[in-house]
C-alpha positions as CSV (number, residue, x, y, z in Angstrom):
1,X,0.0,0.0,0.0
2,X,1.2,3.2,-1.2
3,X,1.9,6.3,1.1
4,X,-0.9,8.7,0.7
5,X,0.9,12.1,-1.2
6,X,-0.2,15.6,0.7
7,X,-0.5,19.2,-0.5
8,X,2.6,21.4,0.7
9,X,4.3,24.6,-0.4
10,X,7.2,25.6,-1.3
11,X,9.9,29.0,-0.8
12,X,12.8,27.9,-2.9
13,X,15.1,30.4,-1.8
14,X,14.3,30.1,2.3
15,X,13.9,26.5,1.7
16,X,10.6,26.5,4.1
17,X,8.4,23.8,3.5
18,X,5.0,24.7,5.0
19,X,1.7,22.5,5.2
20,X,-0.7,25.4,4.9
21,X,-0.3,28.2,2.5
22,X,-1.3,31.0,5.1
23,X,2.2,29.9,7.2
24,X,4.6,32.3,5.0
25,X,5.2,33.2,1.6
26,X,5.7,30.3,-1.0
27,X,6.0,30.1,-4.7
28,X,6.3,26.4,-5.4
29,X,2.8,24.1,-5.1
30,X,3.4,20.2,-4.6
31,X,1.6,16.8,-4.2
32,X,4.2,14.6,-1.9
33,X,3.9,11.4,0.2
34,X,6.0,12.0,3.5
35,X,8.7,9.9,2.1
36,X,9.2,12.4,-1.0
37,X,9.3,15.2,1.8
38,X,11.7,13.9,3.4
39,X,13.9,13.5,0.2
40,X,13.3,17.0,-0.9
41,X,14.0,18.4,2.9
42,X,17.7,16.2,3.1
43,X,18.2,18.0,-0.8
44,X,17.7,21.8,1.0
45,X,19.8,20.3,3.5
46,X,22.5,19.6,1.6
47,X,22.0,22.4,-0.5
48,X,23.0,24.8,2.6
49,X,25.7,23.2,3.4
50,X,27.1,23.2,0.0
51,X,26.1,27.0,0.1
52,X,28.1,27.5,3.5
53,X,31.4,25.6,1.4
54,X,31.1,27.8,-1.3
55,X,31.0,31.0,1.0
56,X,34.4,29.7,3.0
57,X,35.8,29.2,-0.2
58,X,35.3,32.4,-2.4
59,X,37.4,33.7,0.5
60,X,40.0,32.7,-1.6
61,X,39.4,34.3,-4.9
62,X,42.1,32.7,-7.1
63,X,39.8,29.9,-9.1
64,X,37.2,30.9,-10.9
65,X,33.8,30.0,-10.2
66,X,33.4,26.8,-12.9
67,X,36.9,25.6,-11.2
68,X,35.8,25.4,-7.7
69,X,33.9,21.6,-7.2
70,X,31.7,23.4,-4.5
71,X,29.9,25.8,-7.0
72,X,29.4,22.5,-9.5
73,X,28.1,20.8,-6.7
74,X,25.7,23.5,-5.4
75,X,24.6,23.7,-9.0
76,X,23.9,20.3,-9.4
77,X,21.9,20.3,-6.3
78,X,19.9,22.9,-7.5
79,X,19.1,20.7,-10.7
80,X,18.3,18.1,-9.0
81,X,15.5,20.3,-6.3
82,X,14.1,21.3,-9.8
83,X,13.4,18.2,-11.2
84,X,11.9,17.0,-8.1
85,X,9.7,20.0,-7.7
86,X,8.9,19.7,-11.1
87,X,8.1,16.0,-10.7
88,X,5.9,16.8,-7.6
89,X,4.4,20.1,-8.5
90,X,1.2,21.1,-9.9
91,X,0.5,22.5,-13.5
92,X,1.5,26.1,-12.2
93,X,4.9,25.1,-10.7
94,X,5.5,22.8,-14.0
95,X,5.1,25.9,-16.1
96,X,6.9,28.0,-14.4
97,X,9.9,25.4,-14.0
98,X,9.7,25.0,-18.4
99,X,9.7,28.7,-18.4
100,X,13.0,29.3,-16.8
101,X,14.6,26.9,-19.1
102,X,17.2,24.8,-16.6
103,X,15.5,21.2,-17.2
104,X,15.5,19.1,-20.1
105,X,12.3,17.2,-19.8
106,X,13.6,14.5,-21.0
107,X,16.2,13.8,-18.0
108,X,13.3,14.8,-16.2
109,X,11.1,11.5,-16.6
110,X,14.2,9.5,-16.6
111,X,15.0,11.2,-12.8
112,X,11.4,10.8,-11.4
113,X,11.9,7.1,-10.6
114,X,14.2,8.1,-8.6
115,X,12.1,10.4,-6.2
């Protein structure tokens, strides 16, 4: 028996994820069993720290920014909270996503097996 998915919303750039749309300002609409929460919370996760590594780092200004494995990896990380919010959200988040042009729907479909 599957895990029953629940409405929550979304602030990509404070990383809040709130259960009721009056709680704060969000952008992002989803559908998401607890289990797909959890995944997408441990991706935010990550993505701080990542963001905290790449602060400490640009202390040191001699690489440039496609040099240093921190930026790639933030980057990727951001990718990959796309494609899951795409995956998960509703019509409106899904356009909004296409609009902004980062994901190739193809890799998409081929990544939502593994949220």
């Amino acid at each position: 028996m599957g895990e029953q998915k629940q409405s929550y919303y979304v602030n990509i750039q404070s990383h809040d994820i709130l259960r009721d749309p009056f709680e704060g300002e969000w952008g992002v609409k989803i559908e998401a069993t607890e289990s797909q929460l959890a995944v997408l919370e441990r991706l935010f996760d990550q993505n701080d720290e990542t963001d905290w590594e790449s602060f400490f780092r640009a202390q040191f200004p001699f690489l440039e920014y496609h040099h240093q494995p921190q930026n790639m990896e933030y980057d990727q990380q951001m990718l990959l909270i796309y494609t899951m919010l795409f995956y998960l959200g509703d019509e409106k988040a899904r356009a909004h996503i296409r609009e902004m042009g980062i994901l190739n729907e193809d890799i998409v479909n081929h990544q939502k097996d593994r949220f």
